[in-house]
KOLNUGU-802151 format. One line per field, with one value per residue: residue number from 1; residue in one letter; z, y, x of N, C-alpha, C in turn. Coordinates in nm, 3 decimals. Example, Ala and Ser with C-alpha at 12.3 -4.5 7.8 and 13.67 -1.06 7.14 Angstrom:
<recs>
lose: c(1, 2)
semar: c(A, S)
n.up: c(0.780, 0.708)
n.north: c(-0.569, -0.225)
n.east: c(1.319, 1.285)
ca.up: c(0.780, 0.714)
ca.north: c(-0.450, -0.106)
ca.east: c(1.230, 1.367)
c.up: c(0.780, 0.787)
c.north: c(-0.330, 0.003)
c.east: c(1.320, 1.290)
</recs>
This chain:
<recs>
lose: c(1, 2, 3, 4, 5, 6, 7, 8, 9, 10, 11, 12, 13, 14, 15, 16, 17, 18, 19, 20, 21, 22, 23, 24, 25, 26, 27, 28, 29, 30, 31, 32, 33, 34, 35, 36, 37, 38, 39, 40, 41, 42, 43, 44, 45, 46, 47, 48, 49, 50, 51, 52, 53, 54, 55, 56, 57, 58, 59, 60, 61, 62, 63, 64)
semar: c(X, X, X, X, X, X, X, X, X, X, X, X, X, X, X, X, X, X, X, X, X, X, X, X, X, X, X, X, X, X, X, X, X, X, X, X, X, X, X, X, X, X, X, X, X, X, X, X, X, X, X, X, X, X, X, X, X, X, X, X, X, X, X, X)
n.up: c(-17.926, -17.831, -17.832, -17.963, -18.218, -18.404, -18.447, -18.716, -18.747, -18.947, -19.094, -18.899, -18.595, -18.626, -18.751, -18.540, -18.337, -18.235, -18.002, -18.010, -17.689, -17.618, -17.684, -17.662, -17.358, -17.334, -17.474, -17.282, -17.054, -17.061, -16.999, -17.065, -17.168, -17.194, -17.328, -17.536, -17.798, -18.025, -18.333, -18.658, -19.001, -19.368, -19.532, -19.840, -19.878, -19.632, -19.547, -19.310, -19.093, -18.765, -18.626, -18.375, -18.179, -18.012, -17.724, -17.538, -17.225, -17.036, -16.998, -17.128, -17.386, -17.655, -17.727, -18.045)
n.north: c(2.171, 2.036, 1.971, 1.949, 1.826, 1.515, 1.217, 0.994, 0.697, 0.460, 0.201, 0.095, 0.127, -0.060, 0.181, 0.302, 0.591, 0.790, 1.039, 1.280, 1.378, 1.100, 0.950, 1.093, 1.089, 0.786, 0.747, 0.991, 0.815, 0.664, 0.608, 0.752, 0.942, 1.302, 1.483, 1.538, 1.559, 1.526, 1.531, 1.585, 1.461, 1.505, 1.215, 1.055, 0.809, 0.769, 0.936, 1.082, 1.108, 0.988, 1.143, 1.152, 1.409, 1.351, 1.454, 1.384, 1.230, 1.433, 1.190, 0.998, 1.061, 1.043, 1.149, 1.137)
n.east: c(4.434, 4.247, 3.875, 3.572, 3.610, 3.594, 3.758, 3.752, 3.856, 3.810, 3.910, 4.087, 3.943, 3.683, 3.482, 3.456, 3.394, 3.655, 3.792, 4.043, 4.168, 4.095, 4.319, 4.529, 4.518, 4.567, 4.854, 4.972, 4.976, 5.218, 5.531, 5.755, 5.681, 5.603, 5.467, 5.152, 5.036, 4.698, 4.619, 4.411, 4.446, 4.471, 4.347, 4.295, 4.182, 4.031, 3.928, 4.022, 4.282, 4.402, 4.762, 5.009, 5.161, 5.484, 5.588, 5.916, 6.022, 6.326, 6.465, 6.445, 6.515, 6.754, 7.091, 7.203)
ca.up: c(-17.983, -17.750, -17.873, -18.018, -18.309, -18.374, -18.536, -18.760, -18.784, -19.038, -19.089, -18.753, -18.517, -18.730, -18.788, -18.416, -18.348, -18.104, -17.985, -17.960, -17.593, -17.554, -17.766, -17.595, -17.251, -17.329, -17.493, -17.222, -16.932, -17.084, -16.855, -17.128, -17.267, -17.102, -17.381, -17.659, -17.920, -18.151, -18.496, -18.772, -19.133, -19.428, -19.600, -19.960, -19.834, -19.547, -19.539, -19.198, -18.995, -18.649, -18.569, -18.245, -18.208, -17.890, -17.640, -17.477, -17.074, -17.097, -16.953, -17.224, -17.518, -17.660, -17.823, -18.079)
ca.north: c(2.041, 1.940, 2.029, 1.863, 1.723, 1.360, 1.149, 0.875, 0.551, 0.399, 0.065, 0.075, 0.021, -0.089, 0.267, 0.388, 0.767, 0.826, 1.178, 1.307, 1.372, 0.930, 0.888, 1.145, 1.032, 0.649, 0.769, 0.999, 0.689, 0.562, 0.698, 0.814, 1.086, 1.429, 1.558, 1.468, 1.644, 1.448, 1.565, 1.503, 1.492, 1.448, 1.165, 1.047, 0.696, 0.731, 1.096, 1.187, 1.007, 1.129, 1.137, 1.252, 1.455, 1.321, 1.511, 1.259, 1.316, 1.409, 1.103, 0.888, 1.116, 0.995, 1.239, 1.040)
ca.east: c(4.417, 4.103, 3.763, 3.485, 3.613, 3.582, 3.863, 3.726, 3.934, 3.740, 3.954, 4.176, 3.909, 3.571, 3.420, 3.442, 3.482, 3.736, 3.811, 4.209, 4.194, 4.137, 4.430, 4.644, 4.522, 4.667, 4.985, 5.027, 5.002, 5.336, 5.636, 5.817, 5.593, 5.634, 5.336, 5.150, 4.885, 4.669, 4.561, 4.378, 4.585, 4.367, 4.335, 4.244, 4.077, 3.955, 3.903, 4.097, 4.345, 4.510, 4.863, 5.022, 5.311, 5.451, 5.721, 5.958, 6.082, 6.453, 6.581, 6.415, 6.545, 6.881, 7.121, 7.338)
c.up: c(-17.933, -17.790, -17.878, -18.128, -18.297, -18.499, -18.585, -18.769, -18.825, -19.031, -18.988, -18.622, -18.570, -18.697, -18.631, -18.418, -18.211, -18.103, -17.943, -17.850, -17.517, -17.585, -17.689, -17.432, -17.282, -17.364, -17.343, -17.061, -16.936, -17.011, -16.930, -17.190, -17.126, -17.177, -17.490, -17.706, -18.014, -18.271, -18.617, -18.905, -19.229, -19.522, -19.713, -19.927, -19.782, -19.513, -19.438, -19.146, -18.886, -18.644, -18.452, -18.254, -18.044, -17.864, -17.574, -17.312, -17.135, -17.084, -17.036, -17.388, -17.510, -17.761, -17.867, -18.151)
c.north: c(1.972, 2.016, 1.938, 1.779, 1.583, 1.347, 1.006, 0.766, 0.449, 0.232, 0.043, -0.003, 0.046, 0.058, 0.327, 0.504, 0.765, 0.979, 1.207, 1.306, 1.214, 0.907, 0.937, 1.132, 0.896, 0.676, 0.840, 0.922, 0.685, 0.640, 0.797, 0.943, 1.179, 1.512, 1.500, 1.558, 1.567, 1.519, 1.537, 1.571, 1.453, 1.311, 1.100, 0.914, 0.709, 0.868, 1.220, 1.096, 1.097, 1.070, 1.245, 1.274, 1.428, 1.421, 1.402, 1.334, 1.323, 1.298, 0.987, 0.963, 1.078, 1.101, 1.136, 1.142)
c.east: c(4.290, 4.027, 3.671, 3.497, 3.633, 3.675, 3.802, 3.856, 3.864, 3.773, 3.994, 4.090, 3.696, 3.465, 3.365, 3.487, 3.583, 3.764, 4.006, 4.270, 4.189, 4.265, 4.594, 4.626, 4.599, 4.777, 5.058, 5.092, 5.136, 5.462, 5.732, 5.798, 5.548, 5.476, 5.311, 4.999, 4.832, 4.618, 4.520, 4.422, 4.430, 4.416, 4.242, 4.150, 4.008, 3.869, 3.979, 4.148, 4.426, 4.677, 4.903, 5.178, 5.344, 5.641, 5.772, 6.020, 6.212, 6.509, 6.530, 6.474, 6.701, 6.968, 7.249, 7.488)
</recs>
């Protein structure tokens, strides 16, 4: 998932590139997240948008 590619976020944050490994460094800060991968999906507007697939620790995952 880490490389060189650059993730545009065109509207989100005014036409800054961010890279996957910022995105999945701040998600992973949060106490709850055991892992996380970002990726870019395509889209028809903007051209590319990321989403992250995130792992949760066990003791924050809830089985209903």
């Amino acid at each position: 998932m880490r490389g060189n590619k650059i993730v545009r976020f065109i509207g989100l944050n005014r036409g800054e590139n961010i890279y996957p490994v910022q995105i999945e460094d701040f998600l992973r800060a949060h106490n709850a997240v055991k892992d996380v991968a970002v990726i870019g999906l395509p889209d028809d507007r903007v051209g590319e948008i990321a989403a992250a697939i995130i792992e949760l620790k066990d003791e924050y995952f809830s089985y209903y």
